[in-house]
N, C-alpha and C positions, 0 to 999 in steps of 0.2 A: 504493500500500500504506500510505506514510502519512497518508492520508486515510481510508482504512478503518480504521484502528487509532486516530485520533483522535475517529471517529465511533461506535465499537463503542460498546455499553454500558453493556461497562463504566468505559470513558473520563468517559463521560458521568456515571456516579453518583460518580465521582470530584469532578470538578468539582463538582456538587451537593454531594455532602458535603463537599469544601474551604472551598464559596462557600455557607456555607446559611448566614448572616443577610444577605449581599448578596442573592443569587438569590430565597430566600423570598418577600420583599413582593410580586414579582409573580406567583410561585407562588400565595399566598394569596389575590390580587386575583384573576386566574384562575377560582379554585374558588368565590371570591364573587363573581365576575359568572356562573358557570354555575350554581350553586346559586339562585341569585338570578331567576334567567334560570326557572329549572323551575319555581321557587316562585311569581313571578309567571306563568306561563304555565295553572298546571294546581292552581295553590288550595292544596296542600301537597307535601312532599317525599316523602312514603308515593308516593303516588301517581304523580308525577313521575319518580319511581326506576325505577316499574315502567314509566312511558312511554320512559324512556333503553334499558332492556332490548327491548322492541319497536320503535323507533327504528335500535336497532343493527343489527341483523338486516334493519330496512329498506334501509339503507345498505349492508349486504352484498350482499343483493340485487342492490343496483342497479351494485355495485363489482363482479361476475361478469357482468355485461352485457362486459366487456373482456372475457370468455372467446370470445367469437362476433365481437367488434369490437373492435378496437385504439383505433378512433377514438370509441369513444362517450362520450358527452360527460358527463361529471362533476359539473358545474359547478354554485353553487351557483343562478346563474342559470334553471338545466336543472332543477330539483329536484324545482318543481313537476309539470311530467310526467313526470319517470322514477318521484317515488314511485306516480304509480295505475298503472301497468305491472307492476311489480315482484307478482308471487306472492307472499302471507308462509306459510310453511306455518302448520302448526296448533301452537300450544303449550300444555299442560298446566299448568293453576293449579299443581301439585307443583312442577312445572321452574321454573317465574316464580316461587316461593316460593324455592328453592334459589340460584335466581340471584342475587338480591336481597338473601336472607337478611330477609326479612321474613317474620312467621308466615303458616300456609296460612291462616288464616281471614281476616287481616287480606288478602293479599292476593287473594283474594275477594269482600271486600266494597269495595275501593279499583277493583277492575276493576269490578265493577257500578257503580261511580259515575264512574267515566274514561269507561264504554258510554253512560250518561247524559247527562253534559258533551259525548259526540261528542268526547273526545279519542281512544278505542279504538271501532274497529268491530267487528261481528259479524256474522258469519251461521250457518247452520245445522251447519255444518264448521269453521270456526272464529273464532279470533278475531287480530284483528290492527288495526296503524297506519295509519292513512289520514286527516294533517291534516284538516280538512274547510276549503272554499275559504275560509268565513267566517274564520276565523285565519292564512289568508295575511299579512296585513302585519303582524300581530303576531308571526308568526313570522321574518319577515324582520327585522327589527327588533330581536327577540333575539339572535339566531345571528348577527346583523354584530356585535354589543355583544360576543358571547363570541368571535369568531373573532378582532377587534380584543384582548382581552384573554387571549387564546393567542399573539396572535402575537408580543407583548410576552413573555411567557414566552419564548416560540422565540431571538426576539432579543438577548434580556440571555443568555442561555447562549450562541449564537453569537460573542457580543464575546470570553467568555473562553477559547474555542476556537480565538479569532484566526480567524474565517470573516469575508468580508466577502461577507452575507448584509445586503442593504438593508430595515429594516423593512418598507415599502412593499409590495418583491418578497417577505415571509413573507405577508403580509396577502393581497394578491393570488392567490400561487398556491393557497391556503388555498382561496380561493374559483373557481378556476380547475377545482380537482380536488376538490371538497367531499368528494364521496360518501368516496371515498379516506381523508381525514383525519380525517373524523366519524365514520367508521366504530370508527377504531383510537383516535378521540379520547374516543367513548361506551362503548365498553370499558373502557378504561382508568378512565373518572367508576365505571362500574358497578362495577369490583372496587374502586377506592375509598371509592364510596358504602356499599357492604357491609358493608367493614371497620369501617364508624363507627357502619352500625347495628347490628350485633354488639356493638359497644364500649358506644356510648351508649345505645341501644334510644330512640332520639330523636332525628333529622334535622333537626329547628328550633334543636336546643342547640348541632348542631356551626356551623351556618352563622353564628350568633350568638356563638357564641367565636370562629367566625376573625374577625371583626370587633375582638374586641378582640387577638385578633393579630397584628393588622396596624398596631393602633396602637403593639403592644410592642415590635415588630421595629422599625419606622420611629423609633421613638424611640430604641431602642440604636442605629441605624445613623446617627442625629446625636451621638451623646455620644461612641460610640468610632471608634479607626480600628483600618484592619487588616480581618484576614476573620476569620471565624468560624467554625465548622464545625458538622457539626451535633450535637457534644458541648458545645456553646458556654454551655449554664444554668451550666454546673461553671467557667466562663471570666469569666463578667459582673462587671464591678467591683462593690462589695458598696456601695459610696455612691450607684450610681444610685436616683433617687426614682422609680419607677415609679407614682405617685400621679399625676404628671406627664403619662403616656399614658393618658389617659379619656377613656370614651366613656357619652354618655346612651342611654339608653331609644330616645328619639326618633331620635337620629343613625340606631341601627342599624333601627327600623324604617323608616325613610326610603330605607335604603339597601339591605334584602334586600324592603323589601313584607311583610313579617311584622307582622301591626298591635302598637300600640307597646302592650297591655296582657300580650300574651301572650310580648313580648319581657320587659317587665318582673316577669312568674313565671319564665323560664326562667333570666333571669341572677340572680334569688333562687336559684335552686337549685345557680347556680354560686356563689354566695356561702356558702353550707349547706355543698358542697364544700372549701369553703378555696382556692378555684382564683381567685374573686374578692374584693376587697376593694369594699365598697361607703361613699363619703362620704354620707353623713345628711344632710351643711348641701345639697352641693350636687345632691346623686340620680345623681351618676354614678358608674361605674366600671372599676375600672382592675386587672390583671392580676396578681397574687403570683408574686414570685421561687420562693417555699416550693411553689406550687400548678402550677408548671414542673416538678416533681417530682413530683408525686404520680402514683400507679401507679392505674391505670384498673382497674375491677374484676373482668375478664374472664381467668384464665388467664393472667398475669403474670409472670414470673419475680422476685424480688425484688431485682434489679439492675439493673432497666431500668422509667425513669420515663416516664409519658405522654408528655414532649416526648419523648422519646429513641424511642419505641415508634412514633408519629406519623414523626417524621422517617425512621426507616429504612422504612418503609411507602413514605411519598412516593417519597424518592429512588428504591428499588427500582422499583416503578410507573413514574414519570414518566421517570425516566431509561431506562430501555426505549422507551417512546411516542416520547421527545424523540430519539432516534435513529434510530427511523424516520423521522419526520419530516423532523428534516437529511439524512439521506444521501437522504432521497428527494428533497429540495430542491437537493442538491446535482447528485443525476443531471439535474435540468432543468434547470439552468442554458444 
């Protein structure tokens, strides 16, 4: 019993929100090697979103195969054959608009060019996911880079849970029971991915801000001690130099595949924002304390700032997922 109560989750968004500038950096490396992962795989994030929506349903699929088999196999080894098996039923451009929160036209014309690229199939009945063989090892290839960087997620929460959960063994079973964790892991991206293009109405800006995310969090977690939580902007020493945590052009497009011109329009327009501050001498930039605050334009309350809106988003989402996850982890032990 208390092991279920340590794994429920609302245990879990506890600790999250206790531990959010400890726990975050890998949070945000996560969301930056998946985002990362879709954007290199499928040319943009429009697109990619609506492949995560088809995806999931693939993996449900093949996660109701245990309805008729106990033993059937998961794995991420197994994937490639259990996804041409699996039925996708039919889904309605309206639905996959809804889902995704992207508009119906646009995603319209993102599925005609997915059908093009042969990342979405069709036929006469419908339309549906079926990698094509030619993107096997590019997709292997991703999916170890993102499972590797969940499992790290999974692990730094387990430490302060007091589980002794071996990296290794998160890594592993990850890929033991794919369908299983992908399933409930692509759900989880899809209502987060939603929520940012509602917010942003631009899937390149978010993945380009966590970037500079990650260098703001990693650099408070060298200057102070103690944890954080995720009221923590109202908390920050007021002498930290955040000029200090910069990031170029280039860094970020090296590191999402987003080419470095179109990175450098989009953090102009976080600059426009007040969200970034940009150096002239040396072209990089770095994160505002003040723009840690700023309220997102979307249905707002006037008492709750972007970070503050963003961090109860995560925690609520992920600290749900991250609890299935463990106690599923924990039953196979």
């Amino acid at each position: 019993m208390e092991l279920v109560k340590k794994l429920s989750t609302e245990n879990i968004e506890k600790i999250l929100s206790d531990n959010f500038v400890k726990l975050m950096p890998a949070f945000y490396e996560m969301q930056s090697s998946f985002l990362s992962g879709v954007y290199r795989r499928y040319g943009d994030l429009e697109g990619g979103h609506i492949v995560v929506f088809f995806a999931k349903n693939c993996h449900l699929g093949i996660l109701r195969q245990r309805e008729n088999n106990l033993n059937f196999d998961l794995s991420l080894d197994n994937f490639w054959n259990n996804h041409k098996k699996i039925h996708q039923d039919k889904q309605k451009i309206i639905y996959i608009a809804k889902e995704t929160g992207l508009p119906k036209e646009t995603t319209r014309r993102k599925i005609l060019e997915l059908i093009k690229k042969k990342h979405l199939q069709s036929d006469k009945s419908r339309l549906f996911w079926e990698p094509a063989s030619e993107f096997k090892e590019t997709y292997i290839k991703i999916i170890t880079q993102q499972i590797r960087s969940l499992s790290k997620f999974i692990f730094e929460q387990s430490r302060y849970l007091d589980l002794s959960i071996p990296f290794n063994r998160i890594e592993k079973d990850i890929k033991k029971y794919y369908s299983f964790y992908w399933y409930h892991y692509l759900n989880v991206q899809l209502q987060y991915i939603k929520f940012w293009q509602e917010q942003l109405k631009d899937l390149e800006m978010l993945l380009i801000g966590l970037q500079s995310i990650i260098q703001t969090i990693n650099y408070i977690n060298t200057k102070v001690t103690g944890s954080f939580d995720a009221n923590f902007v109202k908390k920050i020493p007021k002498n930290l130099n955040f000029s200090e945590a910069n990031i170029s052009a280039t860094s970020i497009s090296e590191v999402t595949g987003i080419p470095r011109a179109t990175c450098i329009r989009k953090l102009e327009k976080f600059v426009k924002l007040n969200i970034l501050k940009k150096d002239n001498l040396t072209k990089r930039y770095h994160l505002q304390l003040s723009g840690l605050n700023r309220q997102f334009p979307l249905n707002l309350s006037e008492d709750i700032s972007g970070t503050e809106l963003q961090a109860k988003k995560a925690i609520g989402l992920f600290g749900e997922f991250s609890s299935i996850v463990l106690r599923s982890m924990s039953r196979n032990k």
